[in-house]
N, C-alpha and C positions, 0 to 999 in steps of 0.2 A: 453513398460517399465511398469512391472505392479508393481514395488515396489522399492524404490532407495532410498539410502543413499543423504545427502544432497548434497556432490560433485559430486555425479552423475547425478544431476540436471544441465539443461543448464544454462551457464551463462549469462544473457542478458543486464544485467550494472552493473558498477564496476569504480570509479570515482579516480581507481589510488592507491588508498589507502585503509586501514581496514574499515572508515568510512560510503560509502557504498558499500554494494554487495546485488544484486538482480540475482537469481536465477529461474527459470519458465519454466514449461509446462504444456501442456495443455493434461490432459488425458480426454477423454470422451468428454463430456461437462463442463466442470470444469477445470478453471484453476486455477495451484498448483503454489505458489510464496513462496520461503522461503527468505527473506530477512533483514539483516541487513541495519541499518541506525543512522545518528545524530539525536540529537535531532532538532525540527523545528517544524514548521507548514505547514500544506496539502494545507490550504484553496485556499491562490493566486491561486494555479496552477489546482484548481478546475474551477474557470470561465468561464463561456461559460455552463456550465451544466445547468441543471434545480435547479434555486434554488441557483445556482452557489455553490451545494454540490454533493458527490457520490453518484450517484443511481444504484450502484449495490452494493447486497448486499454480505455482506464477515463471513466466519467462520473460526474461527479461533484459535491459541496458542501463546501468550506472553509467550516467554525461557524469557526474559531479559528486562528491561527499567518499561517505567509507559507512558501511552496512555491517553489522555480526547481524546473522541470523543463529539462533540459538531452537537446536532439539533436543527431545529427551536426550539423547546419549552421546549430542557433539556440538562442537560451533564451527559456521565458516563466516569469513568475511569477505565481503565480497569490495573492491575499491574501484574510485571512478575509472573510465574507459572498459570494464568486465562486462560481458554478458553473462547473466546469472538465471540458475532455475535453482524455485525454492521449491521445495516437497512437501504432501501436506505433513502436519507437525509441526510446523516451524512457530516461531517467533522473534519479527525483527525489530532492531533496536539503530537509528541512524546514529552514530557517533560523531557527523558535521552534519551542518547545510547540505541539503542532496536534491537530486534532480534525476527521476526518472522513469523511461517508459518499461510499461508493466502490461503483460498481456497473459490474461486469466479466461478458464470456462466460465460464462457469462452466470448460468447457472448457482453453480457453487459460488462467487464472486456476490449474487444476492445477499444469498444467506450469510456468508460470513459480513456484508456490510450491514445488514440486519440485527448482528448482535452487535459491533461496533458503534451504529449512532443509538441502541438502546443505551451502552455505556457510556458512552460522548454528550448523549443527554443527561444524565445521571450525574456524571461528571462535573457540567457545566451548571445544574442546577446546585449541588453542595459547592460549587466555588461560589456562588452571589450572594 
C-alpha cells in the first residue's frame, strides 16, 4: 500500500460510536495511525512505562481539537492545523474532540501499545 486515502487505512478500534476511531498500519518501519478521539487524558494508561510516560517518539498533523503534551520539565500545546513532534517522555492530554494522523517507529509503537491495552484492560474490567 504505497499511498491510501484515510478509509483505506485498516481499522483497528472503533468504540461503537464517531467518538473513537483508530485507524493503522505499518508501512516500512513506521507506523501510520490516523485517529479520531474525546477529549481526555493519556497518562493512566501510560503506567508501567519509563517514567510512567511515552517513549516513542511521534510526528505528526492536528486536522481538529487542541493537545497539551506534558514533560517532566515543560508543556506544549499543540492546536488544529500544527504539525507536531512529540519526544519520548511525553504525556498527552486532548483538551477537545481531535483528529489525527500520527506517524511513529513501528517498533517502539509496539511496545508502548503493549502497556496501554494491558491498562485499557484493567481499566475496563474495574469499570463493570
Amino acid at each position: 500500500m504505497p499511498a491510501a486515502a484515510r478509509t483505506e487505512i485498516p481499522l483497528v478500534g472503533n468504540n461503537g460510536g464517531p467518538q473513537f476511531e483508530e485507524r493503522r498500519v505499518e508501512w516500512g518501519d513506521m507506523d501510520v495511525a490516523h485517529t479520531q478521539f474525546p477529549p481526555g487524558n493519556l497518562a493512566p494508561f501510560l503506567r508501567g512505562l519509563p517514567d510512567d510516560r511515552c517513549q516513542c517518539p511521534h510526528w505528526g498533523f492536528l486536522f481538529k481539537g487542541r493537545i497539551v503534551v506534558r514533560y517532566a520539565d515543560h508543556e506544549e500545546t499543540i492546536e488544529a492545523g500544527q504539525s507536531f513532534y512529540m519526544a519520548p517522555g511525553h504525556a498527552p492530554e486532548a483538551l477537545a474532540e481531535s483528529e489525527i494522523l500520527q506517524i511513529s517507529p513501528a517498533e517502539a509503537m509496539r511496545a508502548t501499545d503493549e502497556v496501554i491495552s494491558r491498562n485499557l484492560a484493567a481499566f475496563r474490567a474495574g469499570a463493570h
